[in-house]
C-alpha positions in Angstrom: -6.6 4.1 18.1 -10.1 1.8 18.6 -8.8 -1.8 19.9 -12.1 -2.7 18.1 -13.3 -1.5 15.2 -17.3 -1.3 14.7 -18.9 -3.9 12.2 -21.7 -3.2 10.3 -24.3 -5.7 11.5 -25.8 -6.2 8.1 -22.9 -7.9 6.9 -22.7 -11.2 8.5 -19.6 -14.0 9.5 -19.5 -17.8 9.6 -18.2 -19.0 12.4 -17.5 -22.8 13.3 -16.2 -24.5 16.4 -15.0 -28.1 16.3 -18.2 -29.0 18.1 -20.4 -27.5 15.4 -21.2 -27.0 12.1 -21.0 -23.6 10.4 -23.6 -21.3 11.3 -23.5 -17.2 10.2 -23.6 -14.7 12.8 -23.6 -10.8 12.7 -20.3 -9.4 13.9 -20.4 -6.7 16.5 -16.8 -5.5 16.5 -13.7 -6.2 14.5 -10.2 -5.1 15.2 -6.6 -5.4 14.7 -6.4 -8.4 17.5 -10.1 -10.1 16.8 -13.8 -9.4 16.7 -16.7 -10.1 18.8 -19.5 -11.4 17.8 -23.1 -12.7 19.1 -23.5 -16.5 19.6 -26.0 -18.9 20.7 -23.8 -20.5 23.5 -21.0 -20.2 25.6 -17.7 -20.9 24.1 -14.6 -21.8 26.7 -11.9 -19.6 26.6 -9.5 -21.2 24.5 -11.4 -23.1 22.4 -10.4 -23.2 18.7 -12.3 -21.2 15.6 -12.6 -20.9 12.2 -13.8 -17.5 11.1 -15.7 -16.8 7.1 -16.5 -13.4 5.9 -18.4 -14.3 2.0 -19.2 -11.0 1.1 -15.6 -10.1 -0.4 -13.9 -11.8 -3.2 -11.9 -14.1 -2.4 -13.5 -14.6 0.7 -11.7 -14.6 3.9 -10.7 -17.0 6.1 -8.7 -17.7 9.2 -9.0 -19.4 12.2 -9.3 -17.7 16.1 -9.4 -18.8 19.8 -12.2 -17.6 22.3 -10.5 -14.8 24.3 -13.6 -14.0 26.6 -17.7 -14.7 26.5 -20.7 -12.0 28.3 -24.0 -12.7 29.2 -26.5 -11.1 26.4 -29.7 -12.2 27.0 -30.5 -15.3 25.7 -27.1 -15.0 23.4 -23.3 -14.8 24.7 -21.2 -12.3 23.3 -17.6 -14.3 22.0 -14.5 -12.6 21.6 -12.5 -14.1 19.3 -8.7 -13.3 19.1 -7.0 -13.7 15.6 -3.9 -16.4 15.6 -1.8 -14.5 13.1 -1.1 -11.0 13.1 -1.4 -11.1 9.5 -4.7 -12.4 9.3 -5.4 -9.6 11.7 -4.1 -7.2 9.2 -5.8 -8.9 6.3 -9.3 -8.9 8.8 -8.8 -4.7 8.8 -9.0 -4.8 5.5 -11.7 -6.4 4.8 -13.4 -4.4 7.5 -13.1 -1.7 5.1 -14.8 -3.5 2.4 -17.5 -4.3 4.8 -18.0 -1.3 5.5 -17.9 0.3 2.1 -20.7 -3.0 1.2 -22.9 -1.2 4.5 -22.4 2.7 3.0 -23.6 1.0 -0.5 -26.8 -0.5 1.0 -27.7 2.4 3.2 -27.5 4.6 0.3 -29.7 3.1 -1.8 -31.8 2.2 0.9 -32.3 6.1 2.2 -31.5 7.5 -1.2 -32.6 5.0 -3.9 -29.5 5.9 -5.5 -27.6 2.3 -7.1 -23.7 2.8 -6.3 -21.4 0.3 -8.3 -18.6 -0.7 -6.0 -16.3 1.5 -7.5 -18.8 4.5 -6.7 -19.4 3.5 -3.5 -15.6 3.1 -2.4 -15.0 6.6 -4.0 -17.9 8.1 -1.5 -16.9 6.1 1.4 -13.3 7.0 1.4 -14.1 10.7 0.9 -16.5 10.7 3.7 -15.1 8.2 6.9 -11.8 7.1 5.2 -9.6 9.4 7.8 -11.9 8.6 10.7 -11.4 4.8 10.1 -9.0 3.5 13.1 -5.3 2.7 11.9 -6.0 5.6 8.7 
């Protein structure tokens, strides 16, 4: 099984610090431990996070620790380690609705064809459901 799992990049995530305000970010990666995601600075190690994915309903929430920062460019690449291995579970799951919310887009933006949610879960978990990490 992945550690990480990939993160559409067109679905983004709120992350604050206790030095900043909130300010969204596209995730890279998202697994059963944490994610990792692009950031304007270096964060220490350590250092205390509050995590927000809007797109599902209700949205989630949990708070993180810096595990490790890279180099990436101008940016720093964060990896953020969950505190609660139940939000970690809850975080896989709503990986999955990411990812359904990415399929949805892409199809209409390749096909033209307009998927309710429903339609687009239906397709997705036909399609990648038994190649999604943990399935």
């Amino acid at each position: 099984m992945r550690a990480f799992i990939r993160h559409p990049v067109t679905i983004p995530i709120s992350l604050r610090t206790a030095d900043s305000g909130g300010q969204s970010e596209l995730s890279q990666d998202v697994g059963l431990g944490g994610l990792a995601l692009e950031w304007p600075e270096a964060l220490e190690p350590g250092a205390s996070v509050h995590i927000h994915i809007d797109i599902v309903r209700p949205p989630f929430s949990t708070r993180g620790r810096v595990a490790w920062n890279r180099p990436m460019g101008d940016r720093f690449l964060l990896g953020i380690r969950f505190l609660d291995q139940d939000d970690a579970y809850r975080a896989r799951m709503v990986e999955q609705v990411c990812h359904i919310e990415h399929y949805r887009r892409e199809i209409f933006r390749e096909q033209g064809r307009e998927l309710s949610e429903d339609e687009a879960a239906r397709e997705w978990m036909e399609i990648y459901a038994r190649d999604f990490p943990g399935t």
